[in-house]
C-alpha positions in Angstrom: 5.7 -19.3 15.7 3.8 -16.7 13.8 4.8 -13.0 14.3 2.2 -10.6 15.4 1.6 -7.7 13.1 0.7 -4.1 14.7 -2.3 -3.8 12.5 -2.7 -0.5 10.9 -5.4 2.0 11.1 -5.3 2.7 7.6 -4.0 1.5 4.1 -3.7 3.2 1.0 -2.1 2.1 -2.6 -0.2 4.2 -4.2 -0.8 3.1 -8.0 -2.0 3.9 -11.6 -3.6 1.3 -14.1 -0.9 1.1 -16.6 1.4 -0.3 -14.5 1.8 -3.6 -14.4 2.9 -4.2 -10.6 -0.1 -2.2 -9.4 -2.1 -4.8 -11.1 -0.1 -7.7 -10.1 -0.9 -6.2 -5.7 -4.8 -5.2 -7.0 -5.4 -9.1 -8.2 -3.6 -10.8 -5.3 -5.3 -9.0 -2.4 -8.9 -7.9 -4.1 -10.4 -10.6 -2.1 -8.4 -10.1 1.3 -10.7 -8.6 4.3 -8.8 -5.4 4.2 -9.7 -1.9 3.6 -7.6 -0.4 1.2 -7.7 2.7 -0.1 -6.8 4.0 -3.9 -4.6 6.8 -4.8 -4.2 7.0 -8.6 -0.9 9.2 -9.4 -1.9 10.2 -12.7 -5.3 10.8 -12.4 -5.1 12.7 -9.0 -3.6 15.8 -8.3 -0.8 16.6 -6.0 -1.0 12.3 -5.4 2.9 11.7 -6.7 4.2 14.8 -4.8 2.7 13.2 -1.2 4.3 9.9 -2.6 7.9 11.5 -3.2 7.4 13.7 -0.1 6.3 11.0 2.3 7.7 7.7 0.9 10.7 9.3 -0.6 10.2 8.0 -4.1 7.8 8.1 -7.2 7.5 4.5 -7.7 4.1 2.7 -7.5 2.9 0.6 -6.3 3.2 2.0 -2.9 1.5 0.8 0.3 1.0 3.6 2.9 0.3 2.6 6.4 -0.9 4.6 9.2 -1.1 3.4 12.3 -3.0 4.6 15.5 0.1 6.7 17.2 0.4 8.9 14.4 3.4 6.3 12.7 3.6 6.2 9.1 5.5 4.2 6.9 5.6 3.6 3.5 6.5 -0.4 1.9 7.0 -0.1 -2.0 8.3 -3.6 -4.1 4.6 -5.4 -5.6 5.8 -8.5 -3.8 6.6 -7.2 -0.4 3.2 -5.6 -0.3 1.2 -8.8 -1.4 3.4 -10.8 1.2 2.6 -7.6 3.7 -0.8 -7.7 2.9 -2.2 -11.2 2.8 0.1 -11.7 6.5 -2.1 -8.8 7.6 -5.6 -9.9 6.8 -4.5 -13.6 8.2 -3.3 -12.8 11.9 
């Protein structure tokens, strides 16, 4: 039986290019049907302080998900989000 995922309203990486995680989540889902937007930590401002504030750490990648009641939550570990991620785009 396959579980249903609540499918959120909006996604958004957490990430910067040097890091090699962020590039490992970017190759396995650049060609998944999903929307995802990018939030580079070192190139935008005030992007690492919403990550601490909201996810409760600095570490990238980060996958933020929004969801239509207003829920938030915040999945970091590369792996968990490329699991996360291609689940999504298949149910």
């Amino acid at each position: 039986m396959t579980e249903t995922l609540e499918k959120p309203v909006k996604l958004a990486l957490y990430e910067h290019e040097l890091c090699p995680f962020c590039s490992m989540v970017r190759q396995a889902t650049e060609n998944l049907p999903l929307t995802i937007e990018s939030r580079n930590i070192m190139r935008e401002p005030g992007r690492q302080q919403e990550l601490v504030e909201g996810g409760g750490k600095g570490m990238v990648p980060c996958l933020y998900r929004e969801y239509a009641d207003g829920r938030s939550e915040w999945l970091y570990e590369s792996a968990d989000i490329i699991d996360y991620l291609k689940r999504l785009a298949a149910a």
